[in-house]
N, C-alpha and C positions, 0 to 999 in steps of 0.2 A: 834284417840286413846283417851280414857280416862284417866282424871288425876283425884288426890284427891284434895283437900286443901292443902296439902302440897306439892303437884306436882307432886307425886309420880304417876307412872302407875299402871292403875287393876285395881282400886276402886273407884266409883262414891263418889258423894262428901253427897250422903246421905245414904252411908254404905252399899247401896242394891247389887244391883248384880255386880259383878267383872266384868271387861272389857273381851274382848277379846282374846283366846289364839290360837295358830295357834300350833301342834305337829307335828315334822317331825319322822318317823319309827313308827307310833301309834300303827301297830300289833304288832310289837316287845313286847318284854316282859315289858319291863321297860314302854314302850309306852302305851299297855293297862290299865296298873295300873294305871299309870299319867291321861291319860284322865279322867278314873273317878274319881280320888283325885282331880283334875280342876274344873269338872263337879259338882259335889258335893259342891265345893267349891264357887258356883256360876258362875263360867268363861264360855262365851260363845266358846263353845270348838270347832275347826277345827280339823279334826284329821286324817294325810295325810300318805298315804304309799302307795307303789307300786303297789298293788291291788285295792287299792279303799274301800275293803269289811269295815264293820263294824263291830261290834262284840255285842253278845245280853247281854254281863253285861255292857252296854254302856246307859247312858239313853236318851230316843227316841231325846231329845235337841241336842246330838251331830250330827254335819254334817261331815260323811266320805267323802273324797277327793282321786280320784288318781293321785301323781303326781311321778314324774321320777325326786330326787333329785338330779341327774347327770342332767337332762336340766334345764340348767341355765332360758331361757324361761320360762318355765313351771311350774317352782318354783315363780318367778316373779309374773304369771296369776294369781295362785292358792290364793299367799297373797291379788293381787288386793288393796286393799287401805290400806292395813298391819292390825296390830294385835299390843295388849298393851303386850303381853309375847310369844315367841317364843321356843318350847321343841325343841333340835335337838337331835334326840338320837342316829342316823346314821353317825356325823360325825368323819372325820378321814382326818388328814392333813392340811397343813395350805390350801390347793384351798378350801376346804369347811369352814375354818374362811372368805377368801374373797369373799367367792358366799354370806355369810351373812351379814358382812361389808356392803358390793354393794347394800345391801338393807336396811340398817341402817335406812333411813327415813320412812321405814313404818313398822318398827319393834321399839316397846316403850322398852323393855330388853329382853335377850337372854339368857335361861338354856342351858348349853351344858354338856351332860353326857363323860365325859372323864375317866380315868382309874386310880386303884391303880398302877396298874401293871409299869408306869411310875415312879416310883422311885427306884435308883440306893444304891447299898455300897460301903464303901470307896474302892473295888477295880474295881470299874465300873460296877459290876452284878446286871442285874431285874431280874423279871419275864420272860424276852423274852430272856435273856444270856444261852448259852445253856451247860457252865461249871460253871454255878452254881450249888451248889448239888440239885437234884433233879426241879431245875430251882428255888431254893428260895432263894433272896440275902438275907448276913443277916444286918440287918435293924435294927433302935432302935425300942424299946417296949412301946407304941406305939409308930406307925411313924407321924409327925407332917406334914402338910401340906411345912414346911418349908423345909424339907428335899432335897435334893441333887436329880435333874432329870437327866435321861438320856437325853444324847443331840441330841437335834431336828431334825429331817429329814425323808426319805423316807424307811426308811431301813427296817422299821419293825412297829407292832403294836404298841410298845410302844414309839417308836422317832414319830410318827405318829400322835401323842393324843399328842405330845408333842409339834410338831410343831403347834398341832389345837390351843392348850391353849396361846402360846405365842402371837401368832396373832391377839388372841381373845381378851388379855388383853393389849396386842400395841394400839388397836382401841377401849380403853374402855371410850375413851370421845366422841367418836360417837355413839358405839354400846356397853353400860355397861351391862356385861358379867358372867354371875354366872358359872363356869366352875367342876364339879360332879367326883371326883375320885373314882368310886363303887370298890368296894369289890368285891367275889364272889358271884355275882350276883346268889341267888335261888329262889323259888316259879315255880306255874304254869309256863307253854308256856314257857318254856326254853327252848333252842336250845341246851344245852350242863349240863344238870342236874347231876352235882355231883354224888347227892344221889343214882344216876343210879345202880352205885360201888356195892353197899349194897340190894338197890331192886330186882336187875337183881342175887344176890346170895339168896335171902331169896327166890325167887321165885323155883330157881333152888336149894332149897333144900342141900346147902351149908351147914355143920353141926359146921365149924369153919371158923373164920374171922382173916388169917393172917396178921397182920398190922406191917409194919415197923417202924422201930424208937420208939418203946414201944406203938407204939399210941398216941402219947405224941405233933404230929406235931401241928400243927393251921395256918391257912388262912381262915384270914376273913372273913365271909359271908356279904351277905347283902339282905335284903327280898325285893324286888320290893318295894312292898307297901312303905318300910322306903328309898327308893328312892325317892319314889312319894312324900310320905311327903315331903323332904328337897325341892324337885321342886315346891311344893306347897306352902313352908313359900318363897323360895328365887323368887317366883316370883309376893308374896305382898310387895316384899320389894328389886328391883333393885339393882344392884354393880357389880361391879368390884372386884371378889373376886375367890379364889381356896380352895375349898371344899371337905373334906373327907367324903363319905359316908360308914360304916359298920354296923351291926345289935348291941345290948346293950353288948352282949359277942360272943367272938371267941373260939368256943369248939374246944376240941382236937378230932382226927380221933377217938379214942375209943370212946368219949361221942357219935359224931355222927353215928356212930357203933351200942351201944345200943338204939339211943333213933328210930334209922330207923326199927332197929328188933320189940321195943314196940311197933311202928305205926303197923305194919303188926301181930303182937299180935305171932314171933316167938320167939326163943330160940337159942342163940348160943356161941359157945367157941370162948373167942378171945385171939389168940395166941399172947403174946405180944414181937414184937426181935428186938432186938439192932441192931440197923443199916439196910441197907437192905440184906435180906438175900441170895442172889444170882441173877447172872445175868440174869435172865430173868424178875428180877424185881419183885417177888414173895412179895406181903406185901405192895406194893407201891399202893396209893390209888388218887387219884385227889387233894386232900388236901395235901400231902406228902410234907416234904420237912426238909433240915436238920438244917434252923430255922424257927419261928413263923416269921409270916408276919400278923402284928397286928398294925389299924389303929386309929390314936388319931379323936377323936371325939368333941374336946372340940370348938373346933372353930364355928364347926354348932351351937353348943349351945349357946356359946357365941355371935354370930353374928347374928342367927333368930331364938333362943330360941327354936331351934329342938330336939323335944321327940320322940324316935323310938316310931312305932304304934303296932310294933310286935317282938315278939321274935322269935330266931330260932327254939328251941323245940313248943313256938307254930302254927307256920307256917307250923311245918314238915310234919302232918298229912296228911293236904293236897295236898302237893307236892308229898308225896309217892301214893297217893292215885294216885293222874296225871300219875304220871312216871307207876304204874302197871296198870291202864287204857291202858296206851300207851301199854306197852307189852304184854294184853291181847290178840292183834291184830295183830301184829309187832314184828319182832326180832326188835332187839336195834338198831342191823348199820340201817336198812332203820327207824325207828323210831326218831332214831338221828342222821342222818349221820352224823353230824359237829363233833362227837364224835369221830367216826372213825381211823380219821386219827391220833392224839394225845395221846391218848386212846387206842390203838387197842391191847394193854398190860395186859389192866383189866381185860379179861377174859381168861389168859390164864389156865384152869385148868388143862389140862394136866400137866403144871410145877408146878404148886403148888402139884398137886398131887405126882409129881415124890420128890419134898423136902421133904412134910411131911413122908413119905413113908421111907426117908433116913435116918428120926428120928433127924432131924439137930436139936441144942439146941435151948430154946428157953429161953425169963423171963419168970417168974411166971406166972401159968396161972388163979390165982384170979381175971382175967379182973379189977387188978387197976394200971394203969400205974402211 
């Protein structure tokens, strides 16, 4: 592994090209991006998933890998004589902190992409509590890295990221640990694309956009790319350390309402109502929830002097563009299955149509919440 002058790993001691990086989930969303913010960045980039494939905004320097991060073996082979920075973006639970531990000596530091969704409110509700209103605790504005986790275990996604991170940072005088709390994670190659909500209506010629709670909700986004960034400064610069990642602002469902309709250059009414309007969930959006879940940022800055690379109006073009790509070809369930199950709410228009139809009240319909 390469060190600097000052000891640090990644950087040769004549400024030239970066050390070594080894990516664990590299097709994954977050994983694509990183590669080439690595790549770019000089790092001689490994970039390992289950397939093996590569991808062509990859440049010809990286070497795809296939390995099976469940065999402990195979993950071993693959490092071979280890790597100055390690991406995991597939972990979950503390076995996957000690599959990486176990290999601490050929690993120089460790990014590990872990979750917002792991923090709790004073009466014990995440993201994953399922009497929270619309699953959103409420939380301070923003929430600080320091905030109060749900506790550690098997139970769920978020004691899960919970147990990864505790373990990761137990063993941070062997394996110093940069640990990644993302946001709603958007952009291309996403497996569960929000904006779907909104594409998937402007496509089908939706004439109005019922949002609940005024439109007024917010959950953080975060663009890949401003992933990749943070993974890119915290891996010039090792620690032991617990990390927010979200994009520079957290719009409300209405801004991202309008600004999905301007990408597709449509037109529409958004109904704006207080609360949700009936039990079928008529109004509830992927963003929904009855508080803002909004992440403090000041730490990335303060700690590796992290500037988002992108904002989320101007990422969004793109992404809609991906997502009507996608359904040019594809209903939504096989285009996204992961959505399915969670989701399978969003398009109920028959209910929406039997409410609007009922004439329920609504706010103002000036689309300004």
């Amino acid at each position: 592994m390469i060190k600097d002058a000052a000891g640090q790993t990644g950087t040769t001691a004549a400024g030239g090209a970066r050390g070594t990086a080894f990516v664990l989930g590299a097709r994954g969303q977050i994983g694509r991006a990183t590669v080439r913010a690595l790549a770019a960045d000089g790092w001689r980039v490994r970039a390992a998933s289950l397939s093996g494939a590569g991808d062509p905004e990859w440049p010809p320097e990286v070497t795809p890998l296939a390995v099976d991060r469940e065999d402990d073996a195979a993950l071993a082979a693959a490092l071979g004589e280890g790597c100055d920075v390690l991406l995991d973006c597939v972990a979950y639970g503390a076995s996957h902190a000690h599959q990486l531990v176990s290999l601490a000596d050929r690993i120089g530091s460790a990014v590990v992409i872990s979750s917002g969704a792991v923090y709790e409110d004073e009466r014990g509700r995440s993201l994953d509590t399922q009497d929270a209103p619309d699953g959103f605790p409420e939380l301070p504005v923003p929430v600080p890295e320091s905030h109060r986790t749900v506790v550690p275990g098997e139970s769920g996604y978020a004691t899960r990221k919970v147990a990864l991170e505790q373990a990761l940072l137990a063993a941070g005088d062997r394996l110093p640990s940069t640990l990644v709390r993302a946001g709603a994670v958007h952009g291309r190659h996403s497996r569960m694309p929000r904006e779907l909500h909104f594409v998937q209506r402007a496509l089908d010629r939706r004439p109005v956009r019922v949002l609940a709670r005024r439109g007024e909700s917010r959950f953080h986004p975060v663009h890949a790319d401003n992933v990749a960034e943070l993974v890119r400064l915290a891996a010039r610069k090792p620690g032991s350390r617990v990390l927010n990642a979200g994009d520079p602002q957290a719009p409300t469902v209405a801004e991202i309402a309008r600004a999905v309709d301007a990408a597709l250059g449509v037109e529409s009414e958004l109904l704006l109502v207080d609360g949700v309007p009936a039990a079928e969930r008529v109004g509830v959006t992927p963003w929904s929830g009855a508080h803002p879940v909004v992440y403090d940022m000041t730490a990335a800055e303060r700690e590796l002097g992290y500037r988002p690379v992108v904002t989320y109006q101007e990422a969004l073009p793109a992404t809609v563009e991906w997502i009507a790509g996608r359904l040019a070809h594809e209903d939504w369930r096989t285009a996204f299955p992961a959505m399915v199950r969670p989701y399978a709410f969003l398009f109920d228009y028959a209910a929406e149509d039997a409410w609007l139809a009922a004439g329920k009240p609504v706010a103002p319909r000036d689309g300004t919440p």
